[in-house]
N, C-alpha and C positions, 0 to 999 in steps of 0.2 A: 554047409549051404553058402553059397555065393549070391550077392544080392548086388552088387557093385559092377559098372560096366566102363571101360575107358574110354577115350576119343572118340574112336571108331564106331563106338555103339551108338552118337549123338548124332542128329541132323549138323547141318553146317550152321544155322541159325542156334545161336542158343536161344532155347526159351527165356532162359531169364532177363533177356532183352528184349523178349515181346509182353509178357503181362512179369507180373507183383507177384508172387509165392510166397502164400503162406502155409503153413504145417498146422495139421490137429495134435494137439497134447493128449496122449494117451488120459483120458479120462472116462473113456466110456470100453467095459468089458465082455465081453458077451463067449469068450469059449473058454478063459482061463482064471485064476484067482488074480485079483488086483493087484498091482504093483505100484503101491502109492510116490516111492520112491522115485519112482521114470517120470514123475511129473515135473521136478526140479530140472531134473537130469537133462531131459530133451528138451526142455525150455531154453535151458544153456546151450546146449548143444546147436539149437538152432539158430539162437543168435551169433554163436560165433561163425555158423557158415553163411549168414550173410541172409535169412528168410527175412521176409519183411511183416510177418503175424504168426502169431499163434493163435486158434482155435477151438472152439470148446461147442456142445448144444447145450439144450437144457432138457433134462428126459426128468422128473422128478417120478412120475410113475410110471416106472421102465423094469421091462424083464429081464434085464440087463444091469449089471452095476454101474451106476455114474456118478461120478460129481456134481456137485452143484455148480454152475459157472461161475458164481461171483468169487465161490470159496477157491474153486480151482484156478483163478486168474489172477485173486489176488498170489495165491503161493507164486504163481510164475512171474507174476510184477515183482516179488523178492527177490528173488534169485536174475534178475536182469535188470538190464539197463535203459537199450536202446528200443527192441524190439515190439511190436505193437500186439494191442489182446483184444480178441474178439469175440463174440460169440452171436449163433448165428443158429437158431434164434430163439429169443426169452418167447415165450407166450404171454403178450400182454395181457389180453379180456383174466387172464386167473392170476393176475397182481394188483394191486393198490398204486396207482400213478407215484404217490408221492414213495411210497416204496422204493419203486424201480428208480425213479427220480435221484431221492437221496442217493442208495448204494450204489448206480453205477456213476455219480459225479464225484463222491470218494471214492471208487476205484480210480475213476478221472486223477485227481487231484495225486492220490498215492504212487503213482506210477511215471506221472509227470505230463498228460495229457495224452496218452499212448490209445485208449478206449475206443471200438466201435463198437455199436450197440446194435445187432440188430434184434429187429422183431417181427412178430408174425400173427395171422388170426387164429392157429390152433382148429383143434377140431371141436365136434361138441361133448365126444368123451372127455376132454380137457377142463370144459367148462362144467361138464357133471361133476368131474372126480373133485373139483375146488368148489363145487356148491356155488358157482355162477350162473346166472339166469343164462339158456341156450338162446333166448330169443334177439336177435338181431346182435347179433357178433359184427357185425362190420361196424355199428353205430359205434358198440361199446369200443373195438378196436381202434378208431379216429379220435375218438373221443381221449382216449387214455394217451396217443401221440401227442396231441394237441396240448394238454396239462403236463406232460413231461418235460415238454420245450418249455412252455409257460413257468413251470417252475424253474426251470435251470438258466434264466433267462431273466426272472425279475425277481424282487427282494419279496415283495408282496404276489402272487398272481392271482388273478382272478380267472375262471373256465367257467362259462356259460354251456356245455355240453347237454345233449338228450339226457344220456345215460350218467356221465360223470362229470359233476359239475363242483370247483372251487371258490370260496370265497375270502379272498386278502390272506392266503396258506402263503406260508416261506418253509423253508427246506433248511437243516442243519448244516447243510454244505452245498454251496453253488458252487457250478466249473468255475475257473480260474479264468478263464475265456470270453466267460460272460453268455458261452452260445452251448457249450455242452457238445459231448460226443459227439460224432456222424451218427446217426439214424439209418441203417439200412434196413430193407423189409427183403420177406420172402414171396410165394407165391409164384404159380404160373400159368394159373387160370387169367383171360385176357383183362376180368374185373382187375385180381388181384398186381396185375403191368399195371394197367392205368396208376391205379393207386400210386403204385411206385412212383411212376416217371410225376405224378402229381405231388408228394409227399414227404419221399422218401432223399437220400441222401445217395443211395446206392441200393445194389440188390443182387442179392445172391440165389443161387437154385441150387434147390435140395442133393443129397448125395442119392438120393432116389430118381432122381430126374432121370430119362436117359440123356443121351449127347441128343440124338435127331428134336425131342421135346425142346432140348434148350438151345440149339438154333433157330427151330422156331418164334421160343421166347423170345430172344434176343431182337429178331426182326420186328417184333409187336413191337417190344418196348421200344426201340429206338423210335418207331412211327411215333406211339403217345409221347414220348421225351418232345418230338417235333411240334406234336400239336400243342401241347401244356408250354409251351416256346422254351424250350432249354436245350442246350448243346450235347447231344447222346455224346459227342469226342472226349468229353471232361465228368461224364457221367461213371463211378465205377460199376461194372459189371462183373459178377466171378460167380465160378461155380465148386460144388462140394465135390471132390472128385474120391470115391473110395478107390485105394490100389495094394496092388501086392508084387511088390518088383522081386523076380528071382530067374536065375539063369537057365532055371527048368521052368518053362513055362506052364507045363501039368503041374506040377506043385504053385507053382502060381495062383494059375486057378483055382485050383481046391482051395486052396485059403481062401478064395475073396468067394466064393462058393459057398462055403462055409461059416463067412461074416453073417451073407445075404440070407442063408436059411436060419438064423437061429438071433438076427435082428429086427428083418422082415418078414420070415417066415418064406421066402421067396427066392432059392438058390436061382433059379432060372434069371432073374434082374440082374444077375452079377456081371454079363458082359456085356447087358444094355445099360445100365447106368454106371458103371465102375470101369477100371480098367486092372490088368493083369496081366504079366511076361516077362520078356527080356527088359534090359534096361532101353535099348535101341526101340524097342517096340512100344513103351510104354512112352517114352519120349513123344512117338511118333504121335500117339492118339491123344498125348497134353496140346502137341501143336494143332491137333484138328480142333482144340475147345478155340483154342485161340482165333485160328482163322475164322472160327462159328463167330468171334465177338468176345470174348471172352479177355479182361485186362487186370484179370487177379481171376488165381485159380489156390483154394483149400486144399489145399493137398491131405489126405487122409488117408494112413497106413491103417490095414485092419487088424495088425499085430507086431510085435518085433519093433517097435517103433524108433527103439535107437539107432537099428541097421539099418532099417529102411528110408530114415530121414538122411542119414550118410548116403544111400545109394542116391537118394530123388536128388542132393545137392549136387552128385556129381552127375548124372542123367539131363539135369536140364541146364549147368555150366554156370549155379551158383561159384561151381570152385575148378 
């Protein structure tokens, strides 16, 4: 199999000079046995071609085998240097602020400031399976952002919250920064923009979203960025893009086909929210996230990861 494309295959624009590329680290499995190994592996590997993140979810009860993000980023904070780790996204309302607080300002801290955080409201199977009250998720969601920054932020904090409230609490480890991670959130219901462009540091859409869905986002948000007065230009924006680069673009398909049915349950999403094909053609559809708005794109191989991150470096003119 050929997964790799030369010059020819690429727009005259490289992408990598229109948004930020980052790579998902093989940590989440859904058609084959785990490869703990490829964690390391492609961590390095991506840093040496020059991506500017690595990526991870958080699935804790998943049909699927996954890592835990904080476990799976510190391994990749080992084995690197430069490269930055993210993940995208924790489900606040079913952690403990100070929790989430403490381990991801040491991971902050271990890695050298490298850290984005995002986060998300979850569904309310999320908050059943952790034995979280379902009632008003957005309160407990604000609430838990709000005490996360407070603690990473002051020696003492205090949170006055509805739902989640601190009093004179410190954290075993504050960022180094004084200010802690970027904060980015998810969502793409018009509520969950607002929040964003109100909130949040950044924001990312789901690898479920399709493209037409997150042009649309993108357009909300930039309007709430404008009304909450902030600059959508300096704002980041990226989206989770699942793909399967191969020179047969039928076996393409089948793979990302075959992500979507036995992730989602949903083969048919695979070429509304994913992408799949030639390297030339898979280029072409990363540059349509871009023109939608898009200034950091996840890149996300649905298997093969070490070939396929070699192909996306050379497809979008990392190298």
């Amino acid at each position: 199999m050929s997964a790799t494309g030369g010059a020819a295959d690429r727009p005259p624009q490289r992408l990598a000079a229109r948004a930020r590329l980052g790579v998902s680290l093989p940590h989440r499995w859904a058609r084959r046995p785990a490869d703990l190994s490829s964690v390391g592996e492609v961590a390095r590997q991506a840093e040496a071609l020059g991506f500017a993140d690595l990526w991870v979810t958080e699935n804790t009860t998943d049909h699927a085998t996954c890592l835990d993000p904080v476990v799976a980023l510190t391994h990749a904070a080992a084995v690197t240097s430069r490269i930055g780790l993210g993940v995208s996204v924790v489900v606040l309302p079913v952690h403990h602020p100070l929790h989430v607080a403490h381990q991801w300002a040491c991971l902050d801290a271990l890695s050298g400031g490298r850290v984005v955080l995002g986060v998300g409201l979850g569904r309310e199977a999320h908050l059943r399976d952790f034995g979280v009250p379902t009632e008003r998720p957005v309160r407990r969601f604000l609430d838990g952002v709000q005490a996360v920054r407070a603690l990473w932020r002051e020696d003492r904090a205090t949170v006055a919250g509805e739902l989640v409230a601190l009093e004179a609490v410190g954290i075993g480890l504050r960022p180094s920064s004084g200010v802690g991670p970027p904060l980015w959130f998810g969502g793409m219901v018009p509520a969950s923009l607002r929040r964003a462009a109100r909130y949040a540091d950044g924001w990312m859409a789901s690898g479920h979203s399709g493209h037409a869905e997150f042009a649309e986002s993108v357009s909300v948000l930039g309007q709430e960025l404008s009304d909450a007065g902030r600059d959508p230009s300096t704002y980041p924006i990226s989206k989770r893009v699942f793909l399967a680069v191969d020179d047969d673009p039928a076996r393409a398909e089948a793979r990302l086909r075959g992500w979507f049915a036995e992730v989602y349950r949903d083969a048919d999403r695979a070429l509304v929210s994913g992408v799949a094909g030639r390297p030339g053609d898979v280029a072409e559809r990363l540059h349509e996230l871009a023109d939608a708005g898009a200034t950091h794109l996840a890149l996300n191989p649905v298997d093969d990861h070490a070939e396929q991150v070699d192909a996306l470096a050379e497809l979008t003119g990392l190298r």
